[in-house]
C-alpha positions in Angstrom: 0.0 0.0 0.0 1.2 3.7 -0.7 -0.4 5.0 2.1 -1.0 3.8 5.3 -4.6 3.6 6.8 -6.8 2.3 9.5 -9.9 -0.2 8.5 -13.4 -0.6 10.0 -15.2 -4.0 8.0 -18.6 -3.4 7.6 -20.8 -5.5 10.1 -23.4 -6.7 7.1 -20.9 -8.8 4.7 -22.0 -8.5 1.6 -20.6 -10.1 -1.8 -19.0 -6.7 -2.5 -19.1 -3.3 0.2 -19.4 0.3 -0.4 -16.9 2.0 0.7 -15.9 5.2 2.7 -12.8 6.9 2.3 -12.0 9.2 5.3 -9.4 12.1 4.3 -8.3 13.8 7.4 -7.7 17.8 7.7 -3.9 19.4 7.3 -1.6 18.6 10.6 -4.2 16.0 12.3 -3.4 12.0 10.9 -5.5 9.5 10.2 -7.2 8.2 13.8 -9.1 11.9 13.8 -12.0 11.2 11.5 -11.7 7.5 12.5 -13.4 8.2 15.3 -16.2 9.0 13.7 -16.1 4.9 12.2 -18.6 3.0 14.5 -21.4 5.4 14.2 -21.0 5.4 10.1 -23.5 2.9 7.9 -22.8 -0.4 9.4 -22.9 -2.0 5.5 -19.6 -0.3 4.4 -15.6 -1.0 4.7 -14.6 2.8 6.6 -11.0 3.3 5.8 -8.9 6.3 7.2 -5.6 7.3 5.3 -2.9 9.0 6.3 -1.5 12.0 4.3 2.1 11.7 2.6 3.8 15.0 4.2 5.1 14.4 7.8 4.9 17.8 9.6 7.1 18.9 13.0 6.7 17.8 15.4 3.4 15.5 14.7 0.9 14.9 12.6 0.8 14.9 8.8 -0.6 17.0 5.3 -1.5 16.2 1.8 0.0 19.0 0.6 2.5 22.3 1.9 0.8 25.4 2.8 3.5 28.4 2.4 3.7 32.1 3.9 5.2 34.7 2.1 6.8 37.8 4.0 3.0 39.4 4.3 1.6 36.0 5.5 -0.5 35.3 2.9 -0.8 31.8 2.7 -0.9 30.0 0.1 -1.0 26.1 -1.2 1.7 23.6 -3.0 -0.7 22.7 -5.8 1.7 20.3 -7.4 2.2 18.4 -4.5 -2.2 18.6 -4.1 -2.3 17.3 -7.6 0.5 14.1 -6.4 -1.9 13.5 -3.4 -5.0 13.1 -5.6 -2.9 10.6 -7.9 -1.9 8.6 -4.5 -5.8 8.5 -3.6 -6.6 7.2 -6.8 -4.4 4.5 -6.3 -4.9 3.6 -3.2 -8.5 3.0 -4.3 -7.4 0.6 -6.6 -5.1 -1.5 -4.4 -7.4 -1.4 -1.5 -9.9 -3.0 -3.9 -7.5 -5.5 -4.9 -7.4 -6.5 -1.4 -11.0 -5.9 0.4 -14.2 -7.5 -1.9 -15.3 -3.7 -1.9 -17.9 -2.9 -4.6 -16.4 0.0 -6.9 -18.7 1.4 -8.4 -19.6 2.6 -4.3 -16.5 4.1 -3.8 -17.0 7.7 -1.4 -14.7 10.5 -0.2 -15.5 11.9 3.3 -12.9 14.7 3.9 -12.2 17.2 6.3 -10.5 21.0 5.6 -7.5 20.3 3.4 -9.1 16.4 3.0 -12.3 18.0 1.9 -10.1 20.3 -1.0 -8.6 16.7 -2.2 -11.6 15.1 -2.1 -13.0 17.7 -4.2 -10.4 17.5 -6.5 -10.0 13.6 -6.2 -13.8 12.9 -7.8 -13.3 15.7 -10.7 -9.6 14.3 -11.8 -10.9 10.3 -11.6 -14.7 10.1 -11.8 -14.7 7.0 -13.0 -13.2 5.7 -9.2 -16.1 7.8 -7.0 -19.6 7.9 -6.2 -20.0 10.2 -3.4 -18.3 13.4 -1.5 -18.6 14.6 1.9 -16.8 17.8 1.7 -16.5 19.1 5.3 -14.9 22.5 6.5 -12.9 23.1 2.8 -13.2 24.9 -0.8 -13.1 23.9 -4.3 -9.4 24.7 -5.3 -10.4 25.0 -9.0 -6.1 25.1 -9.6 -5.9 21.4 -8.9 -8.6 20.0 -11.1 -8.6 19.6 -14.7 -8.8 22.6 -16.9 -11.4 20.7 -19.0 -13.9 18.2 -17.5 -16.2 15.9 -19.0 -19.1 16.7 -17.9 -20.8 13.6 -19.5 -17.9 11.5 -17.1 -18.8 13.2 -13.9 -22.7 13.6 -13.9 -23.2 10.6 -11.8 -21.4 12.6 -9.1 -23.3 13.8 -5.7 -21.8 16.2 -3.4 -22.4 17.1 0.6 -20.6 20.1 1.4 -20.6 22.3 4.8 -19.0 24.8 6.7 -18.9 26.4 9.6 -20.6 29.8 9.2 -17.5 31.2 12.3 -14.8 29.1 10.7 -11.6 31.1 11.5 -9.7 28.7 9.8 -11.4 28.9 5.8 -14.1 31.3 5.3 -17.1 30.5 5.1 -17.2 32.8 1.6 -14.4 30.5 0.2 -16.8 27.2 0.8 -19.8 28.7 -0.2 -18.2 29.2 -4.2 -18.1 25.1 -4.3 -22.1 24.8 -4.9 -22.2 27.3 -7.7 -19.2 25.7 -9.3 -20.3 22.1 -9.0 -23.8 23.4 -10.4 -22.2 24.9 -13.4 -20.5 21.2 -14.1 -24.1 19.9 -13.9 -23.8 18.5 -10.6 -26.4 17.1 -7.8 -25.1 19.4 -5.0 -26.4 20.2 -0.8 -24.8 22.5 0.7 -25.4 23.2 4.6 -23.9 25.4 7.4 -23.5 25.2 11.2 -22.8 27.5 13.3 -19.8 26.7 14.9 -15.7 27.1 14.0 -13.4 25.2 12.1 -14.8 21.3 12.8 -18.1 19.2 12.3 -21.2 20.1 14.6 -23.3 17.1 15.8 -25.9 18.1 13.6 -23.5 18.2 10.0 -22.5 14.2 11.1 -26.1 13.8 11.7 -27.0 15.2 8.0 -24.3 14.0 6.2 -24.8 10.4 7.6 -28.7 10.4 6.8 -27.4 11.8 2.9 -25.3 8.6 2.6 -27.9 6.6 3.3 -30.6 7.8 1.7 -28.5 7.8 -1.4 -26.8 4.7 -1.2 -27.8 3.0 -4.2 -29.0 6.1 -6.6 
């Protein structure tokens, strides 16, 4: 495996399981959204990588963020775009191993694991079903410049945001549902209020959205 990870098997063994594909948040690893595991749908493999990028003195990121001498920050999209590749392939070794069902194949990220996830399900369509986009933005730099929109119209997005995030504005998230529309997308957008992390009520919401779309 390129990547390390941590596995949940579903509880209902079926002859192949969706699957959900946790992408933790810059500087956190992968046990964070883990937690999150045993109250997920009970009928699919939950799988928590780990970013690439070790960070001092703990915890890891898909990707640099710079400052420049007026701190304004800004992201390593080259090594985004290397993250997205190693995603896509750890789909399809972690297929190879589990009897997961790939055509059921979802992204569940969190603040810079939201921004891949994004960008993971517009680069390889063909690997994703699902996105829960939590706390991020559509960074429109690491996606193709042209996108089938024919390939990607089977794609369904959950995005929130905190409406006192501190850490992305809330402005920056709320760009993704006009962008996604424009691609011809099935998009829901909701917002909490509460900082830079998921409110009971968005893991309530985006839970009951998997479900209720599970097999559409």
């Amino acid at each position: 495996m390129n990547l390390h990870y941590l596995i949940k098997e579903p509880k209902t063994i079926l002859d192949k399981n969706p699957l959900l594909l946790l992408l933790h948040g810059y500087g956190s690893n992968e046990e964070d959204l883990f937690s999150f595991a045993s109250e997920l749908p009970q009928d699919h493999y939950v799988i928590s990588v780990r970013a690439p990028y070790d960070l001092q003195p703990y915890g890891h990121a898909w990707y640099a963020i710079h400052f420049d001498a007026d701190e304004n920050k800004f992201s390593d999209n080259e090594q985004a775009k290397e993250s997205v590749q190693l995603i896509a392939e750890f789909i399809d070794q972690i297929a190879q191993k589990y009897p997961i069902d790939v055509q059921n194949v979802n992204l569940i990220g969190f603040s810079q694991g939201a921004i891949l996830s994004y960008a993971t399900a517009l680069t390889y369509p063909e690997k994703i079903a699902k996105v829960v986009a939590l706390s991020g933005y559509f960074n429109q730099d690491i996606v193709p410049e042209v996108i089938d929109a024919s390939a990607i119209s089977h794609l369904k997005f959950f995005i929130s945001h905190g409406t006192v995030d501190q850490v992305i504005p809330v402005d920056w998230a709320r760009k993704a549902k006009p962008a996604l529309e424009n691609l011809g997308l099935n998009v829901v957008y909701h917002e909490y209020p509460v900082g830079h992390g998921v409110a009971p009520q968005n893991f309530f919401d985006f839970k009951n959205w998997l479900i209720q779309n599970n097999n559409k």
